[in-house]
C-alpha positions in Angstrom: -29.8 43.0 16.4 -27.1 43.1 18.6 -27.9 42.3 22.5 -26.6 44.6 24.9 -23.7 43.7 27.2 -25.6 44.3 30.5 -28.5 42.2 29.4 -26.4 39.3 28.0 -24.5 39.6 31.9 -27.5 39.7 34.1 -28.7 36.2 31.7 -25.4 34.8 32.8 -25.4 36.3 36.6 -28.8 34.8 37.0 -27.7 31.3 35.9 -24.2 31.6 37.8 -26.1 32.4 40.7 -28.3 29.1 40.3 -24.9 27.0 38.8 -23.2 24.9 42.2 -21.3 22.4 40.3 -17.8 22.6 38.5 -19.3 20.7 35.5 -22.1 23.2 35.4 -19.7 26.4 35.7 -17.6 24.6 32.9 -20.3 24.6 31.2 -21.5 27.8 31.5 -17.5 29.4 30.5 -18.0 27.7 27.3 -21.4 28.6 26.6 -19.9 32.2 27.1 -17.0 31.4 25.1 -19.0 29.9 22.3 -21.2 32.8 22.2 -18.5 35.5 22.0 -16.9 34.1 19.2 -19.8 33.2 16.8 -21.0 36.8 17.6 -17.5 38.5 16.7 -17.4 40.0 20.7 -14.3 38.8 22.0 -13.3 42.1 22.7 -16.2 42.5 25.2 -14.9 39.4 27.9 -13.4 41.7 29.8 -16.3 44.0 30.7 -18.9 41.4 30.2 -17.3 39.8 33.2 -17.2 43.1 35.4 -20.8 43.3 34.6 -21.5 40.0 35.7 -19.4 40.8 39.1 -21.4 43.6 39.6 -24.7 41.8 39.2 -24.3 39.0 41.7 -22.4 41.9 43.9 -26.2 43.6 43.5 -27.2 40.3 44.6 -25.6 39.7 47.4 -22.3 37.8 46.1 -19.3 40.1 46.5 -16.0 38.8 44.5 -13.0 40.7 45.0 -9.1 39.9 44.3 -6.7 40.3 47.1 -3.3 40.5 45.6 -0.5 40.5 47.2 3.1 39.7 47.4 2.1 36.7 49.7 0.2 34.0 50.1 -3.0 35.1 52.7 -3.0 33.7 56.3 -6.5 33.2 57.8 -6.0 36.2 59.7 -5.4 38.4 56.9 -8.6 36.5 54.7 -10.6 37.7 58.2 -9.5 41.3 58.0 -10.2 41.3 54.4 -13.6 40.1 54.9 -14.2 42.5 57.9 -12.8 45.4 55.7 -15.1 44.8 52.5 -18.4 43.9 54.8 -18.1 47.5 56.1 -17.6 48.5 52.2 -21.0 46.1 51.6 -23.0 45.6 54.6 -25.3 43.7 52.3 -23.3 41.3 51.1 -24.6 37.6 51.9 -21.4 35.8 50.4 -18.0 37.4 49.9 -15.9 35.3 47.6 -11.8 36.4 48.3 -9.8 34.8 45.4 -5.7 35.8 45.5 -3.1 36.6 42.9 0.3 37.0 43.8 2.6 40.2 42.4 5.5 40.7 43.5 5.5 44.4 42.8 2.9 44.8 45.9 5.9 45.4 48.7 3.7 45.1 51.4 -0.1 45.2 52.3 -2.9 44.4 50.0 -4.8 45.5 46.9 -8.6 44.6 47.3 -10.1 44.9 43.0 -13.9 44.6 42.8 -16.1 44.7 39.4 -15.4 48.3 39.1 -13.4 49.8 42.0 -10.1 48.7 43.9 -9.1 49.5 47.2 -5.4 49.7 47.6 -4.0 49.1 51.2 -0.6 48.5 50.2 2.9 50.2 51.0 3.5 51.5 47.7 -0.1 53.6 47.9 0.7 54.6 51.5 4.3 56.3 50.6 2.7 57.4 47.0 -0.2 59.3 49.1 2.6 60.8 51.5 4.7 62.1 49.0 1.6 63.7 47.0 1.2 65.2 50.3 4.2 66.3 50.6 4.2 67.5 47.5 1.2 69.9 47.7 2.6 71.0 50.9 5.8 72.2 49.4 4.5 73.7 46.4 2.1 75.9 48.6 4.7 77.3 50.7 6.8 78.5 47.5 3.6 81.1 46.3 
């Protein structure tokens, strides 16, 4: 019988949660690995791991990826997490990891497990001109 994805990602969000060591999380990624293949489920990594986010996000953990065309000063790491503790006043840990893209002009994507929060320059002016937009193609009726 297969095992469904959200129970075989709450199994491995309760042992991430109790996993502090590198050697351990190694571990653990190849366990996951391991399991995947021999169970012909490679195709479900991708939302096996959003499940997983979203469990230890339950629990208290929040990951999110800022990414941006720069590196992140302290500052902006501060505002980041100021900005998703008002998103999850909960949250008893909040884990910022950073990828760089180039095609982020300015400002900052925030992705969670299943939601993203774009503050960048290229969703401000895209906004605007929907705006702009609407507003033009009311005034021709």
């Amino acid at each position: 019988m297969k095992q469904p994805r959200h129970e075989i990602a709450a199994a491995i969000a309760r042992r991430s949660l109790s996993t502090h060591s590198v050697s351990a999380a190694k571990d653990l990624g190849d366990e996951i690995a391991a399991y995947l293949l021999a169970e012909r489920r490679t195709g479900d990594l991708e939302s096996l791991l959003r499940d997983i986010i979203q469990y230890r996000a339950d629990h208290g953990i929040v990951e999110v990826i800022a990414v941006s065309a720069f590196a992140l000063s302290d500052k902006v790491r501060a505002d980041i997490t100021a900005e998703v503790r008002k998103l999850q006043p909960d949250a008893k840990e909040i884990i910022i990891s950073h990828r760089l893209d180039s095609s982020v002009v300015s400002g900052v994507r925030l992705e969670f497990a299943n939601q993203q929060l774009d503050m960048s320059a290229r969703s401000k002016l895209n906004k605007l001109k929907q705006l702009t937009q609407a507003g033009s193609a009311g005034k021709e009726r």
